[in-house]
MARRO-351342 format. One record per residue (C-alpha): x negated, y, z negated. Coordinates in Angstrom, 1 decimal, always signed. Layout:
! residues N
     c1     c2     c3
      X      Y      Z
...
***
This chain:
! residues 153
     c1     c2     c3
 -187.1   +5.0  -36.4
 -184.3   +5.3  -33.6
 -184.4   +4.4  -29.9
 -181.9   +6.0  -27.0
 -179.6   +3.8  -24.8
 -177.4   +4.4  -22.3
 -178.5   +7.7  -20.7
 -176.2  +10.6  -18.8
 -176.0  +14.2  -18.2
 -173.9  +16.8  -20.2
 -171.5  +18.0  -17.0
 -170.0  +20.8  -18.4
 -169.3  +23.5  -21.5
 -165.9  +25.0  -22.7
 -166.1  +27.3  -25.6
 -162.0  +28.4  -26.6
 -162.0  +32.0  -28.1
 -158.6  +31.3  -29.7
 -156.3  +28.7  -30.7
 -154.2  +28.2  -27.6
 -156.5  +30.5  -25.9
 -158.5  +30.4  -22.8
 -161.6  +28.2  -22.1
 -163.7  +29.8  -21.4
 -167.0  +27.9  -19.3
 -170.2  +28.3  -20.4
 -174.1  +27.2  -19.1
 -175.1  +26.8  -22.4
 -173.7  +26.9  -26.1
 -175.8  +27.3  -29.8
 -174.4  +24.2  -32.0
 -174.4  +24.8  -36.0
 -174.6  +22.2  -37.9
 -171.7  +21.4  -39.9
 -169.3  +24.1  -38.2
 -169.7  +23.2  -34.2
 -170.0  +25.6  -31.2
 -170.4  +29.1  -32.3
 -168.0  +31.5  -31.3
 -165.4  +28.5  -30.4
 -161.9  +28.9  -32.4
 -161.9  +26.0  -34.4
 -165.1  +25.8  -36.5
 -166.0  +23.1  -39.1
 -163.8  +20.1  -40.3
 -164.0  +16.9  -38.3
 -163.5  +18.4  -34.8
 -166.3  +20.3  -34.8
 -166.2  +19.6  -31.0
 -164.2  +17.6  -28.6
 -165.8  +15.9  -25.6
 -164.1  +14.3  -22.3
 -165.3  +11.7  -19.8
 -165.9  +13.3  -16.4
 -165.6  +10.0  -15.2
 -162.2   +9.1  -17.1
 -161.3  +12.5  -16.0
 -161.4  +12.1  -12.1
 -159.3   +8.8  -12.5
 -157.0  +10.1  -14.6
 -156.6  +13.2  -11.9
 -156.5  +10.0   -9.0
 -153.2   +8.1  -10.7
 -151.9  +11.0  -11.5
 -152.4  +12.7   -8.2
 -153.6  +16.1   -8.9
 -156.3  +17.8   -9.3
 -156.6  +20.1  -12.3
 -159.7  +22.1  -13.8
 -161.3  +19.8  -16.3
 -160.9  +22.6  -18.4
 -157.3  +21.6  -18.9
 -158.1  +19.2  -21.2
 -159.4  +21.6  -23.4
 -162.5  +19.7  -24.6
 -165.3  +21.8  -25.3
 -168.2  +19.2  -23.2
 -167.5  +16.8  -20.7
 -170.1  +14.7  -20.3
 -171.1  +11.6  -17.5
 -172.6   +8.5  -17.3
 -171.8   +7.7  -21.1
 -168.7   +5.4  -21.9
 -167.2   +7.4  -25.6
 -164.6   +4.0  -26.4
 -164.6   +3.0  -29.5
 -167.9   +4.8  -30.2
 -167.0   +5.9  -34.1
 -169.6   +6.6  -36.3
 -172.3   +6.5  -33.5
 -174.9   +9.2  -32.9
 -174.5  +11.1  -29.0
 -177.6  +13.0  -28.5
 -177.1  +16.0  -26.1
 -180.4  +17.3  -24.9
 -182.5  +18.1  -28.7
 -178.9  +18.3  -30.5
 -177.2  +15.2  -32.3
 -173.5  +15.0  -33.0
 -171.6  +11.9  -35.0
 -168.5  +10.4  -33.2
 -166.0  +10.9  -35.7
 -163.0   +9.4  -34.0
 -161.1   +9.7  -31.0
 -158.8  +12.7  -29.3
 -155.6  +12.4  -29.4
 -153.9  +14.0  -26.5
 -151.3  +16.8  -27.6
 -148.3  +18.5  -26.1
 -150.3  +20.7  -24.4
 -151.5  +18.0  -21.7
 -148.2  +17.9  -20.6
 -147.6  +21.9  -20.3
 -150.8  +21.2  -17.8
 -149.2  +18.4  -16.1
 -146.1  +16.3  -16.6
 -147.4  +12.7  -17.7
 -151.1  +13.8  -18.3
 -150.5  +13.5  -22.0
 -149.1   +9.8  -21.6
 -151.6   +8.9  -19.2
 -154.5   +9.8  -21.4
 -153.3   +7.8  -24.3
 -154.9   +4.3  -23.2
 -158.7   +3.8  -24.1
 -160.1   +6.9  -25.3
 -158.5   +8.9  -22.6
 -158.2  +11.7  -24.5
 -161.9  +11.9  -25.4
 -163.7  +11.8  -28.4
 -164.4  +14.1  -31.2
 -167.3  +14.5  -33.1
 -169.5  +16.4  -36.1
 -172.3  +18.5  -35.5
 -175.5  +17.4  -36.9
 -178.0  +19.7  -36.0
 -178.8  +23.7  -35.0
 -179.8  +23.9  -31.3
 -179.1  +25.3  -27.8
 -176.8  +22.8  -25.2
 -177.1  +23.4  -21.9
 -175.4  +22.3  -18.7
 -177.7  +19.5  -16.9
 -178.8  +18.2  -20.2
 -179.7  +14.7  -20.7
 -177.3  +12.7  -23.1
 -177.6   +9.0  -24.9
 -176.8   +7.0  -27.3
 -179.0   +6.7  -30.6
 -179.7   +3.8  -31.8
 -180.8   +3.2  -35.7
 -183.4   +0.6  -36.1
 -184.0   -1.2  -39.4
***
């Protein structure tokens, strides 16, 4: 039996056609388990899909002082209202979809093409996001609820 905790809202979709290609945004996006978003470049692995903070996000864009598209992360959901620190091996329910917290994003050399110092900036407590396995088939869609599961013994 499991309970939820912690409840917030699934903010956004980015699904990216191509490595180093666009992101393309999205209402709603079908999950596979095992493989992540269909029709998103990188499929299977353990970054089945990569997930940002909208609320790490704005403060990153505050002390940095710009204001770039969200989508310049290039993280496939942003999500709010649910903290993604040190949340490995924990189970983020996104409306009837479950994906496992694998680890955390490491920002690349490609935050810095967006903006000089983004990629430094994001390196402090999870800043970077999260990334995580799929665990079941289903539609996502933007508005979704999204918690924590809990496993009770």
């Amino acid at each position: 039996m499991s309970e939820l905790i912690t409840k917030g809202q699934l903010k956004a979709i980015w699904v990216k056609r191509m490595k180093r290609g666009p992101m393309d945004k999205a209402s709603s996006a079908t999950l596979v388990t095992g493989k992540g978003l269909l029709g998103n470049a990188n499929q299977g692995g353990k970054r089945q899909v990569t997930i940002i903070e909208e609320e790490v996000w704005q403060n990153l864009m505050k002390d940095l002082q710009t204001n770039l598209d969200p989508n310049s992360r290039r993280a496939n959901l942003m999500i709010s209202g649910i903290s993604l620190v040190k949340t490995r091996n924990q189970i983020l329910k996104i409306g009837n979809c479950r994906l496992r917290i694998l680890g955390e994003t490491k920002p690349c050399e490609r935050m810095d093409e967006a903006f000089l110092g983004l990629r430094e900036a994001m390196k402090a407590d999870w800043g970077g996001g999260a990334f995580a396995e799929v665990l079941d088939d289903g539609e996502i869609f933007v508005g979704d609820l999204v918690s924590w599961e809990k496993i009770s013994n």
